[in-house]
MARGU-44999 format. One record per atom (N, C-alpha, C): residue in three letters; x, y, z; atom name. Coordinates in nm, 3 decimals. Example, Ala and Ser with C-alpha at 12.3 -4.5 7.8 and 13.67 -1.06 7.14 Angstrom:
% MARGU-44999
@residuo:ALA xx:1.319 yy:-0.569 zz:0.780 atomo:N .
@residuo:ALA xx:1.230 yy:-0.450 zz:0.780 atomo:CA .
@residuo:ALA xx:1.320 yy:-0.330 zz:0.780 atomo:C .
@residuo:SER xx:1.285 yy:-0.225 zz:0.708 atomo:N .
@residuo:SER xx:1.367 yy:-0.106 zz:0.714 atomo:CA .
@residuo:SER xx:1.290 yy:0.003 zz:0.787 atomo:C .
END
This chain:
% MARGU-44999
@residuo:UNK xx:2.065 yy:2.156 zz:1.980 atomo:N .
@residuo:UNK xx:2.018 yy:2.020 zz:1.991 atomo:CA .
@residuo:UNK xx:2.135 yy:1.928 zz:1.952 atomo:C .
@residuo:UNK xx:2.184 yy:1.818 zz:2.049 atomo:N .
@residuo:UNK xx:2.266 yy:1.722 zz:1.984 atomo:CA .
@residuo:UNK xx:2.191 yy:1.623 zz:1.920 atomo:C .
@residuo:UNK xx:2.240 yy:1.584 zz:1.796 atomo:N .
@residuo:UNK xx:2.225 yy:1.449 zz:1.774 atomo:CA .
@residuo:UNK xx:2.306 yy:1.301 zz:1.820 atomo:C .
@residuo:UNK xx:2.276 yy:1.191 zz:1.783 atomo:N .
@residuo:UNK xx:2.338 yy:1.109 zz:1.797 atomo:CA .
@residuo:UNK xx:2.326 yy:0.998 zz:1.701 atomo:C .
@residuo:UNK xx:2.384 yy:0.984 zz:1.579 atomo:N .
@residuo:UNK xx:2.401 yy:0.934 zz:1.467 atomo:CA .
@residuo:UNK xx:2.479 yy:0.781 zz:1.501 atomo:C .
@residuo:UNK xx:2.402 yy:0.704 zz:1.397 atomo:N .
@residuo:UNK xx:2.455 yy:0.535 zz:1.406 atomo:CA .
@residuo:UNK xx:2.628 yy:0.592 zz:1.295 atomo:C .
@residuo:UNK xx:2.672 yy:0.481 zz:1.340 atomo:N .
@residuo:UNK xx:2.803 yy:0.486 zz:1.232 atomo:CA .
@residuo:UNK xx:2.778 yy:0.479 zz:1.119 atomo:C .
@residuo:UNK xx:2.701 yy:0.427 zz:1.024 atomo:N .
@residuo:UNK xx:2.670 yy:0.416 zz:0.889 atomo:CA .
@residuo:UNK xx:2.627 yy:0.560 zz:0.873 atomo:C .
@residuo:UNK xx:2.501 yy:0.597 zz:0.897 atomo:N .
@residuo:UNK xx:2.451 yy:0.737 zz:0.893 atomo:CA .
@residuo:UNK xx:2.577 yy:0.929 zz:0.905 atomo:C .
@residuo:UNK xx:2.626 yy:0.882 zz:1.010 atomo:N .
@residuo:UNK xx:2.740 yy:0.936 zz:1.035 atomo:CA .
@residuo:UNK xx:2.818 yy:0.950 zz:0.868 atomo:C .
@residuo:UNK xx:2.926 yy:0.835 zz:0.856 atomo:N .
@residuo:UNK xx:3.015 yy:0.820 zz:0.732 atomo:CA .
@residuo:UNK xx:2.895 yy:0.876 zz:0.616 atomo:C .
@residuo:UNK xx:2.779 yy:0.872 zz:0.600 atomo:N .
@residuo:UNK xx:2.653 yy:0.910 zz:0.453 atomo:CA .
@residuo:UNK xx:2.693 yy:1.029 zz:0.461 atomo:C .
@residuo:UNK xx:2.695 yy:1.123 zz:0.599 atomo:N .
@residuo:UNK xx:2.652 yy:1.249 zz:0.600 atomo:CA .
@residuo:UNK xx:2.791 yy:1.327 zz:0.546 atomo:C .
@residuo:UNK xx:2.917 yy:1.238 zz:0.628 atomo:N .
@residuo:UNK xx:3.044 yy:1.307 zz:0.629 atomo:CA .
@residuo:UNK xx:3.091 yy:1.283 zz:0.492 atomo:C .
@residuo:UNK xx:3.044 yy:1.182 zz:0.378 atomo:N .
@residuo:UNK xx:3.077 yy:1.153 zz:0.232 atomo:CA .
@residuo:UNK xx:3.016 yy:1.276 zz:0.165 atomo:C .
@residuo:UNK xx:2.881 yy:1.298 zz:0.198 atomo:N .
@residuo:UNK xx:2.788 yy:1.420 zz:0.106 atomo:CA .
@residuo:UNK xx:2.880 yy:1.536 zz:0.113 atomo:C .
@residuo:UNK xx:2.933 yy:1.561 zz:0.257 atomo:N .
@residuo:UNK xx:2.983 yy:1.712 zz:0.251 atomo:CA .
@residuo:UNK xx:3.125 yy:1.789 zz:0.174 atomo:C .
@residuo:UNK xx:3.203 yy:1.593 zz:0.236 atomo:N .
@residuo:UNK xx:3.368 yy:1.611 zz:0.173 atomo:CA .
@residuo:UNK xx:3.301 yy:1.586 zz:0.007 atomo:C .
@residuo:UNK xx:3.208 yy:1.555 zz:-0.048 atomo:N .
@residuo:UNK xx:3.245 yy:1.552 zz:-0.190 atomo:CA .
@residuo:UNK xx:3.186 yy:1.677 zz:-0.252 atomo:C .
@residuo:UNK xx:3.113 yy:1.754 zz:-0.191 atomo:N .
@residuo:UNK xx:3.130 yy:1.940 zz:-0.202 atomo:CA .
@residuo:UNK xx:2.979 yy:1.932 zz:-0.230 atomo:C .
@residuo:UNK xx:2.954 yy:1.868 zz:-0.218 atomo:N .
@residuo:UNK xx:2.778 yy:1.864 zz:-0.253 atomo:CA .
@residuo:UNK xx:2.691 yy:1.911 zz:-0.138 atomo:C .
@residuo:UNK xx:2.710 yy:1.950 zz:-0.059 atomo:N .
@residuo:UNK xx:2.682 yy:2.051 zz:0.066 atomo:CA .
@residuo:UNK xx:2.804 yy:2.094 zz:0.144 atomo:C .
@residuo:UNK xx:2.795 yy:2.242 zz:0.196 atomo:N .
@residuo:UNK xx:2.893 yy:2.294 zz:0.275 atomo:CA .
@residuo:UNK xx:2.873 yy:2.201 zz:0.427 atomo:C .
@residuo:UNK xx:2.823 yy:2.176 zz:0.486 atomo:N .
@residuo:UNK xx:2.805 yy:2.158 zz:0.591 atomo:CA .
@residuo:UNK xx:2.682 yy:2.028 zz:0.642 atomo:C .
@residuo:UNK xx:2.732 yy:1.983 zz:0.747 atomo:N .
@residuo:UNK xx:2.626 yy:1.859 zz:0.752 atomo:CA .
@residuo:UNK xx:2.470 yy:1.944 zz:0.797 atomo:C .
@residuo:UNK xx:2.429 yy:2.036 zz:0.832 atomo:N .
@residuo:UNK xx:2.357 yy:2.092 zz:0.857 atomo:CA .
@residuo:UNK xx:2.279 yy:2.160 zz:0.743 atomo:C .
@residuo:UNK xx:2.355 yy:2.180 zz:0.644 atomo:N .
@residuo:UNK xx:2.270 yy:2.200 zz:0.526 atomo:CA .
@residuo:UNK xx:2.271 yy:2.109 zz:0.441 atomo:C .
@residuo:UNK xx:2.345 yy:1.975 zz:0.480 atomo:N .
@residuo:UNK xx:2.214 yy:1.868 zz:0.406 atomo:CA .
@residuo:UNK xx:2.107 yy:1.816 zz:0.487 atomo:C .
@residuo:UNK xx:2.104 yy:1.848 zz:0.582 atomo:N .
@residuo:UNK xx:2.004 yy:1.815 zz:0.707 atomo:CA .
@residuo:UNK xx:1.889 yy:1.871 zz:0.619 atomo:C .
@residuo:UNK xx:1.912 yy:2.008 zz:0.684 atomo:N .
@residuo:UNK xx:1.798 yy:2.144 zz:0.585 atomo:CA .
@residuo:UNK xx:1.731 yy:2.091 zz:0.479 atomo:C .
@residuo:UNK xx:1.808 yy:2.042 zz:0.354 atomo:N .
@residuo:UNK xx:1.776 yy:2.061 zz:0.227 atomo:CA .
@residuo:UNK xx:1.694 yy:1.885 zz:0.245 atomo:C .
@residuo:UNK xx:1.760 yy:1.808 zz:0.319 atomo:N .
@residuo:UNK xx:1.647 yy:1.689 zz:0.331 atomo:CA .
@residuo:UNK xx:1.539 yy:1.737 zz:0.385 atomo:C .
@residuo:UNK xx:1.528 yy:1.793 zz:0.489 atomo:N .
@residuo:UNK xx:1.356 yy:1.804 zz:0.520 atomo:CA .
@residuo:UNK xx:1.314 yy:1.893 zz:0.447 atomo:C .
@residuo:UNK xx:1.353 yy:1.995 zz:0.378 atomo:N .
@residuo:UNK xx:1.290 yy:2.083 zz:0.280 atomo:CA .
@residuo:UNK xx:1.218 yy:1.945 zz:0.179 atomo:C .
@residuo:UNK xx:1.325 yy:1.855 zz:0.108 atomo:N .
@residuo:UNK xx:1.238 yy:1.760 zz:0.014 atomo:CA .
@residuo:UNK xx:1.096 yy:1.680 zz:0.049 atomo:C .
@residuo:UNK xx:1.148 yy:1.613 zz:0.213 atomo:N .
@residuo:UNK xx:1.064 yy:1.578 zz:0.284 atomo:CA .
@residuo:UNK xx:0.911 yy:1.627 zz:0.316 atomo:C .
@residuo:UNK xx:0.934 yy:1.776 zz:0.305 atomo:N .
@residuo:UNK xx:0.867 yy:1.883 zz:0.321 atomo:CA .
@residuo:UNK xx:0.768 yy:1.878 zz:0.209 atomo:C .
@residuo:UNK xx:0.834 yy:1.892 zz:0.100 atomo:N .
@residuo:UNK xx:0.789 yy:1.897 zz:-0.066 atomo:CA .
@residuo:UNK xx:0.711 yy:1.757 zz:-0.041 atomo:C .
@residuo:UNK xx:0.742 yy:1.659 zz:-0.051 atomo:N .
@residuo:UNK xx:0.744 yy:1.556 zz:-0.125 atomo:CA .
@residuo:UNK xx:0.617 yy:1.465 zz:-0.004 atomo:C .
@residuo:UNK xx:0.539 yy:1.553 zz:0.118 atomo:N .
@residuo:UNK xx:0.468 yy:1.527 zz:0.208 atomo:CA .
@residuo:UNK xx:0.310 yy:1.623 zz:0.151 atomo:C .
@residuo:UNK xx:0.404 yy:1.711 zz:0.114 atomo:N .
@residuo:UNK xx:0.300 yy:1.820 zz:0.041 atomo:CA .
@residuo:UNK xx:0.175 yy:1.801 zz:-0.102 atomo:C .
@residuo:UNK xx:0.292 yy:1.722 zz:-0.181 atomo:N .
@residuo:UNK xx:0.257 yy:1.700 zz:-0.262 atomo:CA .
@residuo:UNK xx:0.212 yy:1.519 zz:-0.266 atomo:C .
@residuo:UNK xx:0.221 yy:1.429 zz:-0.216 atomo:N .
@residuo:UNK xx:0.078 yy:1.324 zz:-0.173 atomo:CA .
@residuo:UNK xx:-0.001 yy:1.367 zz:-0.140 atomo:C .
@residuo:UNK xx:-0.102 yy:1.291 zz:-0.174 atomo:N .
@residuo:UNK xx:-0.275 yy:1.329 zz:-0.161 atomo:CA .
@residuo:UNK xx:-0.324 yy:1.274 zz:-0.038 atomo:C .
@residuo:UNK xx:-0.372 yy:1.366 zz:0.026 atomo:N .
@residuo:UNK xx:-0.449 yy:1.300 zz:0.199 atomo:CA .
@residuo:UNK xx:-0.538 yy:1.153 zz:0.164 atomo:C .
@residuo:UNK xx:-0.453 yy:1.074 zz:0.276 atomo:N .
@residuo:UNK xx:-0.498 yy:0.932 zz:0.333 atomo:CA .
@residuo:UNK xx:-0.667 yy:0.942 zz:0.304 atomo:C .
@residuo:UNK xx:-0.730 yy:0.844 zz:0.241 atomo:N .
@residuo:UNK xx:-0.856 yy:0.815 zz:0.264 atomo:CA .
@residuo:UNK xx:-0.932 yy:0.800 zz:0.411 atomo:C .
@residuo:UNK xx:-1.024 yy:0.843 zz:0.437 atomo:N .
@residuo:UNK xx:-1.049 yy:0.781 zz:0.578 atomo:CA .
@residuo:UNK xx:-1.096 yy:0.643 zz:0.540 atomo:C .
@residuo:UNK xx:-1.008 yy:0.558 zz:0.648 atomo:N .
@residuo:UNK xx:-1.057 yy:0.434 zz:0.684 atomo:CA .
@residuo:UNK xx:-1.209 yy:0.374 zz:0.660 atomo:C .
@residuo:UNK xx:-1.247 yy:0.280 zz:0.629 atomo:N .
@residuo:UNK xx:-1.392 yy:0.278 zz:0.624 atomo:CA .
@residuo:UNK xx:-1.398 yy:0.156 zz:0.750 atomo:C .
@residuo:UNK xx:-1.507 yy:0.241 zz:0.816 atomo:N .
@residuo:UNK xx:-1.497 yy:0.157 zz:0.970 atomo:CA .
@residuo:UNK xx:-1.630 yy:0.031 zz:0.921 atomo:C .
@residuo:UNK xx:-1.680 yy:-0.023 zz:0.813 atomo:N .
@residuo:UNK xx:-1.793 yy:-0.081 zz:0.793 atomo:CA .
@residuo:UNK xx:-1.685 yy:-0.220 zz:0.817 atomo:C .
@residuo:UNK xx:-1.750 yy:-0.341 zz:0.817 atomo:N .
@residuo:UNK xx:-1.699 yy:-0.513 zz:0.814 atomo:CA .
@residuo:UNK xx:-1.663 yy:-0.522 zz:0.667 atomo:C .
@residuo:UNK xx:-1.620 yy:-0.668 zz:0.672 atomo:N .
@residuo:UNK xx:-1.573 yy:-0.720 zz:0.559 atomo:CA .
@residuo:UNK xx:-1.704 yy:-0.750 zz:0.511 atomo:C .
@residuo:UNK xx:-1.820 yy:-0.795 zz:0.597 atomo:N .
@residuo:UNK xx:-1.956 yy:-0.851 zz:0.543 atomo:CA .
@residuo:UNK xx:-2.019 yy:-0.729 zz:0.486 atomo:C .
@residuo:UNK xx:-2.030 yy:-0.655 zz:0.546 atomo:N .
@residuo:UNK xx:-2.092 yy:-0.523 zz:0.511 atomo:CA .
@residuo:UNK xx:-2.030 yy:-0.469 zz:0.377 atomo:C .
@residuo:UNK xx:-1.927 yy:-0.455 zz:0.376 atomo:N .
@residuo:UNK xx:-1.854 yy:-0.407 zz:0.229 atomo:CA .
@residuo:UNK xx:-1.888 yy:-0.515 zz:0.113 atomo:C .
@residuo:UNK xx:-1.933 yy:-0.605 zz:0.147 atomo:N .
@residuo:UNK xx:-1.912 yy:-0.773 zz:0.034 atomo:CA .
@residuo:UNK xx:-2.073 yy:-0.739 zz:0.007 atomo:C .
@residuo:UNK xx:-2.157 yy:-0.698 zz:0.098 atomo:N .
@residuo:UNK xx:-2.283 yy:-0.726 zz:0.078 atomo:CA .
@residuo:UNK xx:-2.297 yy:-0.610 zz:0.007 atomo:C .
@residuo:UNK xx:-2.266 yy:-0.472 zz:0.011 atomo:N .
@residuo:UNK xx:-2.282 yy:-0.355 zz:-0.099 atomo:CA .
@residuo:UNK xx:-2.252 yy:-0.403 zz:-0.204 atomo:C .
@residuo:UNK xx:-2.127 yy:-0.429 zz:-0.224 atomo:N .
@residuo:UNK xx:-2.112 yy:-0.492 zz:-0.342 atomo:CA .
@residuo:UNK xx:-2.167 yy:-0.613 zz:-0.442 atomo:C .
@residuo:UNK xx:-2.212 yy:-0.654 zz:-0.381 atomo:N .
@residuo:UNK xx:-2.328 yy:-0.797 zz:-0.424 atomo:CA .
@residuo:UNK xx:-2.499 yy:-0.714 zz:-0.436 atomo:C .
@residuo:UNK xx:-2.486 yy:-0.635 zz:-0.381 atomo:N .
@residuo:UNK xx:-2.611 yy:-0.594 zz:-0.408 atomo:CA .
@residuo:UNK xx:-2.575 yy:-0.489 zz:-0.565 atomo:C .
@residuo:UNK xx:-2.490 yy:-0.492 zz:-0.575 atomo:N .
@residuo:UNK xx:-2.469 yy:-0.377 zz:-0.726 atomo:CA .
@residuo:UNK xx:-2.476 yy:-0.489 zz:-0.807 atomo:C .
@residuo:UNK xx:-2.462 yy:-0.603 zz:-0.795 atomo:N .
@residuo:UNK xx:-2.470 yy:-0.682 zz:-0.943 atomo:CA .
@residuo:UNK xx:-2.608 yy:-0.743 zz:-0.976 atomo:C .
@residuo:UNK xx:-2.623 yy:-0.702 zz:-1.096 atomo:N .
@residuo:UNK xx:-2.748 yy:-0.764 zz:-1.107 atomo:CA .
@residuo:UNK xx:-2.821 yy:-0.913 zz:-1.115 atomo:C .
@residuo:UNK xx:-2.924 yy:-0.932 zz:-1.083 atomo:N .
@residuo:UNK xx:-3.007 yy:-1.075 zz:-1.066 atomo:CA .
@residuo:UNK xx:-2.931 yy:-1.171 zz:-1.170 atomo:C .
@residuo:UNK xx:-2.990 yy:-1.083 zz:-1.280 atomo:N .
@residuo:UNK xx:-2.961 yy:-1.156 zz:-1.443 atomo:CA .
@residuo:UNK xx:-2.787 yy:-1.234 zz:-1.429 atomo:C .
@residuo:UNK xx:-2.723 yy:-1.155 zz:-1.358 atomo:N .
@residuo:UNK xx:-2.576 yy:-1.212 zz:-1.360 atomo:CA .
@residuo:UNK xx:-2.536 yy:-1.304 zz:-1.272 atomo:C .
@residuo:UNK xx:-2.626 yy:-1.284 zz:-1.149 atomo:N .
@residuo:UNK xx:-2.622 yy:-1.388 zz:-1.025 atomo:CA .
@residuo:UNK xx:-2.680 yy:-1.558 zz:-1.094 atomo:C .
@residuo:UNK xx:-2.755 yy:-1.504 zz:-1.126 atomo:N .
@residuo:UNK xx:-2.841 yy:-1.643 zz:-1.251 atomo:CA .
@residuo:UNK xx:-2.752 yy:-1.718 zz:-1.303 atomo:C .
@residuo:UNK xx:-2.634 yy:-1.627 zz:-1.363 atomo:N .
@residuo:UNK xx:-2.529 yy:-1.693 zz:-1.438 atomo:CA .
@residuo:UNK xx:-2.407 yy:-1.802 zz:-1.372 atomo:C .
@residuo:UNK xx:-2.427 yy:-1.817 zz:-1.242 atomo:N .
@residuo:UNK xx:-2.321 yy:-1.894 zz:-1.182 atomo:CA .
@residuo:UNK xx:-2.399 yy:-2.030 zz:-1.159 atomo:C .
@residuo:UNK xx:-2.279 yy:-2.081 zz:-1.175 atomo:N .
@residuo:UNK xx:-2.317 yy:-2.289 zz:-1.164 atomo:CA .
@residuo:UNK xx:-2.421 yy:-2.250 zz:-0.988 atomo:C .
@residuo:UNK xx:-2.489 yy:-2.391 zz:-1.013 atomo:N .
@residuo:UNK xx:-2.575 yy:-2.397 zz:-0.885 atomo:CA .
@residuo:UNK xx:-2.435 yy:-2.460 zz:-0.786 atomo:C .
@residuo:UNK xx:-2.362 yy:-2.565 zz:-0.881 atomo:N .
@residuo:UNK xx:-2.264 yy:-2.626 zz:-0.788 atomo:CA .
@residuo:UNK xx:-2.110 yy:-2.565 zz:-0.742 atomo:C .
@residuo:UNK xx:-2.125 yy:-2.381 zz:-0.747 atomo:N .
@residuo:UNK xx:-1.988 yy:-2.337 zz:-0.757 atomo:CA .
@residuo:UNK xx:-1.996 yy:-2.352 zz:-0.622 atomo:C .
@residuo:UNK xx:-1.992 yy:-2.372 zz:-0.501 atomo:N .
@residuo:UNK xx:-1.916 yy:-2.372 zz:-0.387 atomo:CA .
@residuo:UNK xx:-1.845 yy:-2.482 zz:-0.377 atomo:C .
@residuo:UNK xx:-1.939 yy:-2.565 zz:-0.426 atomo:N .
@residuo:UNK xx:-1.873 yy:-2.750 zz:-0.386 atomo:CA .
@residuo:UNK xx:-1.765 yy:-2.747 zz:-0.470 atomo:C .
@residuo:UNK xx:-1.794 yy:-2.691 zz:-0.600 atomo:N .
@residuo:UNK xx:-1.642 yy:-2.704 zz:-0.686 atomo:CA .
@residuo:UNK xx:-1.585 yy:-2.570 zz:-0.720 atomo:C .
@residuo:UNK xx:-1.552 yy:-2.534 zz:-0.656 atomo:N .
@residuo:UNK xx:-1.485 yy:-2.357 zz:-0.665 atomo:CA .
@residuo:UNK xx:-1.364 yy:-2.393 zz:-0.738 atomo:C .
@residuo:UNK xx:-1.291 yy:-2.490 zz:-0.662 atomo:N .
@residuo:UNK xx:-1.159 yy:-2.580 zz:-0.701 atomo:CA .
@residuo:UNK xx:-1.174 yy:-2.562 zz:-0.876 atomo:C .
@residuo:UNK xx:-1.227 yy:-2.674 zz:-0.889 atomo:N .
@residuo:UNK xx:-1.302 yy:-2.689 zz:-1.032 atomo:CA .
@residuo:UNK xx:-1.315 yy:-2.543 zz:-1.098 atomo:C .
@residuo:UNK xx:-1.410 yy:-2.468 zz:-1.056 atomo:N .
@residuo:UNK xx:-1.427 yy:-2.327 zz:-1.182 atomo:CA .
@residuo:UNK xx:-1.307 yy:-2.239 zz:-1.174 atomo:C .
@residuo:UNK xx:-1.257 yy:-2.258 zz:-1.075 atomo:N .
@residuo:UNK xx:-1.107 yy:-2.132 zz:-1.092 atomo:CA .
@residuo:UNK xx:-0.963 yy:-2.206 zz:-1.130 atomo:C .
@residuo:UNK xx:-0.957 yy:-2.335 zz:-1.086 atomo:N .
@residuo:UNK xx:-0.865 yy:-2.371 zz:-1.100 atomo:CA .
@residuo:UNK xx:-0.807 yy:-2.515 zz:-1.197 atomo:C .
@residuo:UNK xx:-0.946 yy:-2.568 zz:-1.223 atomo:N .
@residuo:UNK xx:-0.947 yy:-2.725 zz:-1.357 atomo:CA .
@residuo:UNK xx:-0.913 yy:-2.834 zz:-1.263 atomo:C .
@residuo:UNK xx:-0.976 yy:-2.803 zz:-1.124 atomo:N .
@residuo:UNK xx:-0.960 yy:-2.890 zz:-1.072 atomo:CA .
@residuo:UNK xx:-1.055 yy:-3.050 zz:-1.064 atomo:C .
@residuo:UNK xx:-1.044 yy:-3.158 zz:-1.067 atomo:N .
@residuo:UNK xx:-1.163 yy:-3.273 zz:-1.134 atomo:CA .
@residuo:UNK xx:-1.266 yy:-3.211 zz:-1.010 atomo:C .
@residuo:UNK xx:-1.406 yy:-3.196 zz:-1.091 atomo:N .
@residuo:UNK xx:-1.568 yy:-3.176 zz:-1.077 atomo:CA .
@residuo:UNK xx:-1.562 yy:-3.287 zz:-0.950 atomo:C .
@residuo:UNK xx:-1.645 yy:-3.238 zz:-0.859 atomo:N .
@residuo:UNK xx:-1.679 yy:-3.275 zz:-0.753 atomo:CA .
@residuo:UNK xx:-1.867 yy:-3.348 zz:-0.768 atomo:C .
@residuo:UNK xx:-1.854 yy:-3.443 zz:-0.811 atomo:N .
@residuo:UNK xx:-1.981 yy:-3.578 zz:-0.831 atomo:CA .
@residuo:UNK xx:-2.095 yy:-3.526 zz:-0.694 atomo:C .
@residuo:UNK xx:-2.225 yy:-3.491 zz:-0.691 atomo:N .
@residuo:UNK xx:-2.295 yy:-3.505 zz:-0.549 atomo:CA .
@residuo:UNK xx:-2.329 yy:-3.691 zz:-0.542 atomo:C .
END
């Protein structure tokens, strides 16, 4: 198989070998995908995706909190969201 290496990549490979840290550009090839190898092995498999909406995920979650805590928010937090998160001046009806 030929390769065909950018110039930067090239000079990386030809520095590793002249400084004795591999015999050959082919066995730092090797010993990278061996790590690659390792280091693919050892991450933990991708979650599957959850194909549900943003509404659907917001609404599970709103349904886990209880009444008693829903009770606890201003009647006027939408109009002044500004206001409760950020000290922004109270919005008058």
């Amino acid at each position: 198989m030929g390769i065909i290496l950018n110039p930067d990549l090239e000079r990386r490979i030809t520095e590793k070998v002249k400084s004795g840290a591999f015999k050959s550009a082919d066995e730092l090839i090797e010993r990278s995908l061996d790590l690659l190898d390792q280091r693919n092995d050892a991450e933990p498999p991708a979650k599957p995706k959850d194909s549900r909406s943003i509404w659907e995920i917001g609404e599970e979650i709103s349904r886990s909190v209880p009444d008693e805590e829903w009770a606890k928010l201003p009647a006027d937090l939408s109009k002044n969201l500004d206001h409760y998160l950020y000290g922004a001046p109270k919005v008058e009806e």
